[in-house]
N, C-alpha and C positions, 0 to 999 in steps of 0.2 A: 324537605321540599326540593324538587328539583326546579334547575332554572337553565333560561336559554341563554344564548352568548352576551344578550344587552338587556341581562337580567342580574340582580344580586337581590338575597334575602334579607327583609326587611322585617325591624320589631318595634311594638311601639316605644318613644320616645329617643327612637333614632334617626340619624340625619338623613337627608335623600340620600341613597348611593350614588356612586358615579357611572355615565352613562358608559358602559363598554362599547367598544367597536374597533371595527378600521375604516382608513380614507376610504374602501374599494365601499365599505356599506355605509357611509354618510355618501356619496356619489349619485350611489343607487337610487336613494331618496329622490336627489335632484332630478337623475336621467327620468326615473318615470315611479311612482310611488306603488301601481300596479305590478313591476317587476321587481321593486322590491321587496313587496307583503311575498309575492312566490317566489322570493330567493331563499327570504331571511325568516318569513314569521308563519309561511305555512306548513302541518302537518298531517298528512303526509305531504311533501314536498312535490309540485306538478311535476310532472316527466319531464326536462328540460331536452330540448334537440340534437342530435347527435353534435359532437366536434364537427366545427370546419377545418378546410386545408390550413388557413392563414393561423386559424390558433394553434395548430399542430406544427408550423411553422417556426411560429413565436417561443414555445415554447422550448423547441429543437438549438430554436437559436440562444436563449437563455442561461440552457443549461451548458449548450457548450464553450458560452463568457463563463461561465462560474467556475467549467472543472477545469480549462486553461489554468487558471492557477495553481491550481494542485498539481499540475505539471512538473518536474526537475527541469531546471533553466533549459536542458541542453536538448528537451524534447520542446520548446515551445517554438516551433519550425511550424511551418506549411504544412508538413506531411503530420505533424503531431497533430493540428488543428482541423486536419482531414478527415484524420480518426477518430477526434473526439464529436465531428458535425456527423459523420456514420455511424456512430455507437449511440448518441442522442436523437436520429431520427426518428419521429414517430408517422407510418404510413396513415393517416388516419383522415378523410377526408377529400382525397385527391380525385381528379376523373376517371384517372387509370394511372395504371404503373406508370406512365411514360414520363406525365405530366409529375408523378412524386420525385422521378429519377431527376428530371431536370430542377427540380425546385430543389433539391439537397445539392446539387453540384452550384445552383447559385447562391445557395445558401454561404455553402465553403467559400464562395470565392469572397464573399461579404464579409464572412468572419476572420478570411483572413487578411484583406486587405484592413480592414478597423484593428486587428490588432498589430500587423506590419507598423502603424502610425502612431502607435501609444508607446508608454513607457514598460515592456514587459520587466523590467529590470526591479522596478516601484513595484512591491508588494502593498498591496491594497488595507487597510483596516481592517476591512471586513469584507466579502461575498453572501449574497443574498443573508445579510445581519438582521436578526428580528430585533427592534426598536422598542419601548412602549413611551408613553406619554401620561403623564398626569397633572389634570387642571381642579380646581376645585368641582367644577363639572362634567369631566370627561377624562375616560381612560383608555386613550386610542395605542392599537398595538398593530405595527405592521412591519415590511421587510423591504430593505434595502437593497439594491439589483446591485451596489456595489461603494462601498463607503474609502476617498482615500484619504492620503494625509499628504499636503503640500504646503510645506515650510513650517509646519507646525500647528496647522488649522485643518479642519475636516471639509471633506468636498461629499455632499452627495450626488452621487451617478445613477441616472435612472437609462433603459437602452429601451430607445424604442425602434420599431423594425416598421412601422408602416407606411402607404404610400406617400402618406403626406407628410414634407421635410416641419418637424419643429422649429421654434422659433426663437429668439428670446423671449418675448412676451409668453409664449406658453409655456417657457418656466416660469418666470418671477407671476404669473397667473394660478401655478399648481398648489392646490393645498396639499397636497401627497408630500412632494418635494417638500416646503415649507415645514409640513408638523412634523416629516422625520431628520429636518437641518436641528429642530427644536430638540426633539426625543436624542438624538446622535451627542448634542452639545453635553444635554446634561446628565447622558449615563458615561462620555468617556471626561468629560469635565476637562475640555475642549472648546475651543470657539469652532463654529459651526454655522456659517453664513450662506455659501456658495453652492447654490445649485445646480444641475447640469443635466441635459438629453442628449443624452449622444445615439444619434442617430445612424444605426447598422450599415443599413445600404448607402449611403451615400457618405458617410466618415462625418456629416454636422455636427456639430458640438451647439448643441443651444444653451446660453447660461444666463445665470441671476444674480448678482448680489446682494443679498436680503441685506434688509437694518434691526437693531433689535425691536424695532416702531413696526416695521412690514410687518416680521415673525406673529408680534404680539397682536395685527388686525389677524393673521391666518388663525392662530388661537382661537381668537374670538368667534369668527367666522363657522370654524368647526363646532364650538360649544352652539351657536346659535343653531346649526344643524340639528346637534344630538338633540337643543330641548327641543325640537322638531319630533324627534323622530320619538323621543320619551312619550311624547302625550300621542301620538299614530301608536305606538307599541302597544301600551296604554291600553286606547282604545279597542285596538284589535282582540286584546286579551280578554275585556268586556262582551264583545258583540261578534266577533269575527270578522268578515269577510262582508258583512252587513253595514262594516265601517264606511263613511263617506269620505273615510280621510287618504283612501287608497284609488282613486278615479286615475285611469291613463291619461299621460301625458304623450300623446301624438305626435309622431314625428318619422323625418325618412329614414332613426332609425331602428323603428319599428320591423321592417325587410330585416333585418340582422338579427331580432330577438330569439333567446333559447326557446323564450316561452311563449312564445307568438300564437301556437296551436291554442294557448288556453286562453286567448284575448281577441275576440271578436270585433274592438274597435282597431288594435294594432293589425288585425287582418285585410280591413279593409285604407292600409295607407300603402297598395300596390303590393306589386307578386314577392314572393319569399327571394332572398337570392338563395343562388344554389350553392352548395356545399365548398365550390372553390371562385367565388366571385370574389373572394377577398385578394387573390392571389394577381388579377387583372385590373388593367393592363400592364403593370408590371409592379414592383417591391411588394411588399407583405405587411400586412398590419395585423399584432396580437395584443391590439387593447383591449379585448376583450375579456382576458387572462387574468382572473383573479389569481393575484398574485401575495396579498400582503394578509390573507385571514389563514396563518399562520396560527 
């Protein structure tokens, strides 16, 4: 029997399995249950819209926080973090060359002013580190943009790049951050409280100190998702697309959807933006970048 990602096989006289996933597909659920079923549960899978600038962006930006470190101390210069923002560019999205050419030199100058201001001396725990978690109800597995170690405790680093500066509340708010403080504690068996956004363009550091009281409501929080999304799975696998448990959830940002072409009420919540509206009026946002279904 073949099965899907938030699938295990089952016999009689055996216990529920655990619901698989990642934060990015318990999210989904929330953002809209319509772009979930055509992310995660349909086959063949709708045509999703090409890349924008801004995810091409994010993505450019991501990968060249991660090879920094694989750098030798004596290349972690300006000119070394030049190389690594041109070597990870991806042109993909942009209005024209001009516009890709100036968004990689702001790029650079972002990447390296944020890391001018960090510790490059601290080697990290981990870069983009896959995580998992397991509850009696859920078995979430995802990836860490950058796990460190100060004073003996674990910090997770998530880097976000878009226009709008984070906050602290929108860490100690994040279940991402949260289940992978959890998943980090108990695979290096570490204490593991302190969350963090560090914010690219403008150097923010937004953070949280969880309690193990916080952690264990995000827990819950999660599991109360996945049985969500167990009995829409569920059902889907019954009736299909016929299911009533998948209705769009509307909203402005519906204009953003991969899948927008295949949703006639997301269509009508105003015009599509174009391929590099994310980039305007000025920083970059790549929340959109599934990142952790690793």
């Amino acid at each position: 029997m073949t099965t899907g990602p938030a699938e295990q096989t089952t016999f009689a006289g055996m216990p529920t399995p655990l619901y698989s996933g990642s934060p990015s597909r318990l999210l989904a659920w929330l953002d809209c249950p319509r772009r979930y079923r055509m992310q995660y549960l349909d086959r063949p899978r709708p045509l999703a819209r090409p890349q924008r600038a801004h995810t091409s962006v994010g993505i450019a930006t991501h990968n060249a926080l991660r090879d920094f470190w694989d750098l030798p101390a004596a290349r972690r210069t300006p000119a070394g973090v030049a190389e690594l923002v041109r070597s990870s560019w991806i042109d993909v999205g942009f209005r024209d060359p001009e516009q890709s050419a100036a968004w990689r030199l702001r790029v650079r100058d972002a990447v390296t002013d944020y890391l001018r201001a960090s510790d490059r001396d601290n080697q990290p725990v981990g870069i983009e580190r896959s995580v998992s978690l397991k509850t009696d109800e859920v078995a979430i597995t995802g990836r860490i943009d950058r796990l460190d170690d100060r004073d003996g405790e674990l910090v997770v680093v998530d880097y976000k790049t878009g226009r709008q500066v984070p906050t602290d509340d929108d860490a100690r708010t994040s279940l991402p951050l949260a289940l992978y403080a959890v998943a980090a504690a108990r695979m290096f068996r570490r204490p593991c409280h302190r969350v963090e956004l560090h914010h690219v363009p403008s150097g923010t550091i937004a953070a949280h100190e969880h309690t193990d009281e916080s952690l264990a409501r995000k827990i819950a929080e999660a599991e109360s998702i996945a049985s969500d999304l167990r009995r829409a799975d569920a059902e889907f696998k019954q009736v299909g697309v016929e299911s009533t448990r998948f209705a769009p959830r509307t909203s402005a940002i519906c204009s953003w959807c991969d899948f927008r072409a295949h949703c006639p009420e997301g269509q009508q919540m105003g015009p599509e933006k174009s391929d590099w509206a994310g980039l305007e009026p000025a920083g970059y946002d790549s929340s959109p970048v599934e990142r952790d279904d690793a």
